[in-house]
C-alpha positions as CSV (number, residue, x, y, z in Angstrom):
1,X,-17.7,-21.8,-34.7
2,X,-15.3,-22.2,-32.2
3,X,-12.5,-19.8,-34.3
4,X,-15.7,-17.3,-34.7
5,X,-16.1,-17.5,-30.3
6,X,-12.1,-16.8,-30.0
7,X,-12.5,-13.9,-32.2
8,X,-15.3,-12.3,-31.2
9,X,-13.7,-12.8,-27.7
10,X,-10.5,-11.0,-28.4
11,X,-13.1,-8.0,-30.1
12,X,-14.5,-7.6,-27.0
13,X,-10.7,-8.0,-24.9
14,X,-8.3,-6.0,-26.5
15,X,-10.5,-2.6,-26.4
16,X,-10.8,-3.2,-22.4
17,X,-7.7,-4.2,-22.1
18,X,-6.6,-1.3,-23.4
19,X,-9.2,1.0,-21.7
20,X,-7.8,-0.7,-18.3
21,X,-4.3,0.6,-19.6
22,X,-5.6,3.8,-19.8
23,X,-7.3,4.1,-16.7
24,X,-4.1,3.1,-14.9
25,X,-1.4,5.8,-17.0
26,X,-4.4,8.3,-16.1
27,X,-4.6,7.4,-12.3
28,X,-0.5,7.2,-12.3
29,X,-0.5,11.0,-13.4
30,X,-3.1,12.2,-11.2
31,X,-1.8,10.7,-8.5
32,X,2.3,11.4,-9.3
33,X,2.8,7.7,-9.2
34,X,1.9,4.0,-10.7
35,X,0.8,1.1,-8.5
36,X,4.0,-0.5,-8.2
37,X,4.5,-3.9,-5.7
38,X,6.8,-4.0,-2.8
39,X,9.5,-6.7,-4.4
40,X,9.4,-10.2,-2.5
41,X,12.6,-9.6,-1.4
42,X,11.9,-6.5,0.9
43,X,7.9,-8.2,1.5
44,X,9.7,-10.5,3.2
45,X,12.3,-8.8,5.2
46,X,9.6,-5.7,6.0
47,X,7.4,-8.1,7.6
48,X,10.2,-10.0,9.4
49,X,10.9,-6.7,11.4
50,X,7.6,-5.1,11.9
51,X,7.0,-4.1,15.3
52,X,4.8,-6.2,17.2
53,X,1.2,-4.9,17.8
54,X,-1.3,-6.3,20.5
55,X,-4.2,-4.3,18.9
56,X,-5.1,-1.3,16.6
57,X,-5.7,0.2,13.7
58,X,-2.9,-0.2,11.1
59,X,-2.8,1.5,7.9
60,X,-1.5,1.1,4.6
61,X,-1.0,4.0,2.5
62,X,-1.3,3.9,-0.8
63,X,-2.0,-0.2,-0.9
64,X,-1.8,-0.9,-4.8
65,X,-2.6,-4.2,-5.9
66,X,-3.0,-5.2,-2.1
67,X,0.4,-7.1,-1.9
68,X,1.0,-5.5,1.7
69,X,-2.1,-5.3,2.7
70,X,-2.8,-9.2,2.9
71,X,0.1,-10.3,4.3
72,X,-0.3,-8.0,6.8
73,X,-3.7,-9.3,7.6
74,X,-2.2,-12.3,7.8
75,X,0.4,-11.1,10.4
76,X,-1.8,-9.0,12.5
77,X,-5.4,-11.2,12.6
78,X,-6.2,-9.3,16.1
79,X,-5.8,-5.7,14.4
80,X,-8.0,-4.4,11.8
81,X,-6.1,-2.9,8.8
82,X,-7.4,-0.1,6.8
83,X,-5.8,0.0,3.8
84,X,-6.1,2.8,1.1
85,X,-6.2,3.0,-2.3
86,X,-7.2,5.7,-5.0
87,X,-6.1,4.4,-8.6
88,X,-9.6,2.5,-9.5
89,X,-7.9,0.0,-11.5
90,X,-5.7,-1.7,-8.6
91,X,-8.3,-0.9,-6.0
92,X,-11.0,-2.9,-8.1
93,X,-8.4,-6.1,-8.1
94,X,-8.0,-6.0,-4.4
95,X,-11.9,-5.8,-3.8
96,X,-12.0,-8.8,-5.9
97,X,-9.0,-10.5,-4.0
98,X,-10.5,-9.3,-1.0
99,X,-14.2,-11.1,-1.8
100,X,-12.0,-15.0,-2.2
101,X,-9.9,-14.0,0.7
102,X,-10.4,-15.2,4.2
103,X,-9.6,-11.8,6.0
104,X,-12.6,-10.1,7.7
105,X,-10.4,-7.2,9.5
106,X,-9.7,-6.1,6.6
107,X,-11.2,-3.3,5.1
108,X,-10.1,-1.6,1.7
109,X,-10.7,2.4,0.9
110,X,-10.8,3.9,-2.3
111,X,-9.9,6.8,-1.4
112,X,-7.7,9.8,-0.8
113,X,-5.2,8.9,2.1
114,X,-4.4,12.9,2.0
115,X,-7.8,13.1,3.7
116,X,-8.2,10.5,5.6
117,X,-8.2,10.8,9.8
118,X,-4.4,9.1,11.2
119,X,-5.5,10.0,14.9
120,X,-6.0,6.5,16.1
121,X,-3.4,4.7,14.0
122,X,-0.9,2.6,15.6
123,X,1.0,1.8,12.5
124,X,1.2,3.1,9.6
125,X,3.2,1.4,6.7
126,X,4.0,2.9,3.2
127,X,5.6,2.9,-0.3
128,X,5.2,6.2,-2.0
129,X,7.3,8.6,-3.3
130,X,9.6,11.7,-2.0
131,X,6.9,14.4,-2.7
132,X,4.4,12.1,-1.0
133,X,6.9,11.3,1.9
134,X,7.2,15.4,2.2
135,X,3.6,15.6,2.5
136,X,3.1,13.0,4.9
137,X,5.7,14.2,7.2
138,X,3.8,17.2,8.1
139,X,0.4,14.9,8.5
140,X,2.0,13.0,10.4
141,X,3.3,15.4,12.9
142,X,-0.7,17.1,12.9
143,X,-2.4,13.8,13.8
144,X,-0.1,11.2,15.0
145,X,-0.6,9.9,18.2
146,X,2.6,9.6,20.6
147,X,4.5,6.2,20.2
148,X,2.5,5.2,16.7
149,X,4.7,3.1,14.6
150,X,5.7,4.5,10.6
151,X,7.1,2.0,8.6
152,X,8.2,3.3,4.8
153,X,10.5,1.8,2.8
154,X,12.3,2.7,-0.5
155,X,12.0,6.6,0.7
156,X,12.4,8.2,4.0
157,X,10.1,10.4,6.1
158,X,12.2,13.9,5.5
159,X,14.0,15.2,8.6
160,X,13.1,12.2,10.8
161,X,15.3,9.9,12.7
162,X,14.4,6.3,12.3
163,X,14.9,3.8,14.7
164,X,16.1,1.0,12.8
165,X,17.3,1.3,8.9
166,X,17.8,-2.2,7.4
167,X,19.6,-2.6,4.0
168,X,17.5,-5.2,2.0
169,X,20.2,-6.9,-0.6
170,X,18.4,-7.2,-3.5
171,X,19.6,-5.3,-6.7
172,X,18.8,-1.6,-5.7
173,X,20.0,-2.0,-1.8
174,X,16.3,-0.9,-0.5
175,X,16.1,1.1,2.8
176,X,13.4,0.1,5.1
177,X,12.8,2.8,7.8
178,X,11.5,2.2,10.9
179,X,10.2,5.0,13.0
180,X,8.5,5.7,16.4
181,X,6.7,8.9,16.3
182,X,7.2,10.5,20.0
């Protein structure tokens, strides 16, 4: 009985699992990237030199699996964090991580950043990619307000001057940019 349970089990798992596989090659073309974490090393040293906020919105672009998003919940409890996400697979698992976490100023978006209102942002932090970053810049420069913070790391905002750069030494020497839109 019990062999009969496991293999009716895997039946019913392997076809979703690789339906979930699917989904997430799909959502990686459409979207000209995969959900890929920020690396504990540069987690750590990104948080360790994030401006300090009072209060605000701060947003995460492109937010994955959420491994940015809750630790900056964690970091900032007096700011509310709007993080965005538009591959279903990854934004599903953070709804889910969201519902056993403990952080109510957090709110999770599936969908497009592109289209999405910066205005009132006071941070914005991201991990995308250099077309993305292109993109961005000239978002950026329409709806920024003066003196909000942009922190990317991996790739650089095109064309701007960052404030800090830090050199994470891990295996790839990640760049961390720190920028103060004026």
């Amino acid at each position: 009985m019990i062999k009969r349970s496991i293999k009716c089990f895997m039946i019913f798992l392997l076809p979703l699992l690789l339906l979930l596989f699917i989904l997430i090659i799909v959502w990686s073309i459409k979207n000209g990237i995969g959900p890929m974490p920020t690396s504990p090393p540069v987690k750590q040293i990104l948080l360790d030199n994030l401006p300090l906020q009072e209060k605000g919105l701060i947003y995460e672009l492109g937010a994955g699996w959420g491994t940015l998003a809750f630790l900056l919940a964690h970091k900032y409890p007096q700011c509310t964090i709007l993080a965005y996400e538009s591959s279903p697979i990854p934004y599903f698992f953070c709804r889910i991580r969201h519902f056993f976490s403990r952080s109510p100023h957090l709110h999770l978006q599936y969908h497009d950043f592109f289209k999405a209102n910066l205005t009132d942002a006071k941070m914005i932090i991201c991990y995308l990619y250099p077309v993305a970053m292109q993109k961005l810049k000239k978002k950026f420069e329409e709806e920024l307000p003066k003196g909000a913070w942009v922190v990317t790391h991996t790739f650089a905002v095109p064309s701007w001057k960052a404030e800090q750069i830090i050199e994470v030494p891990d295996l790839y020497s990640t760049k961390i940019y720190i920028y103060r839109y004026t």
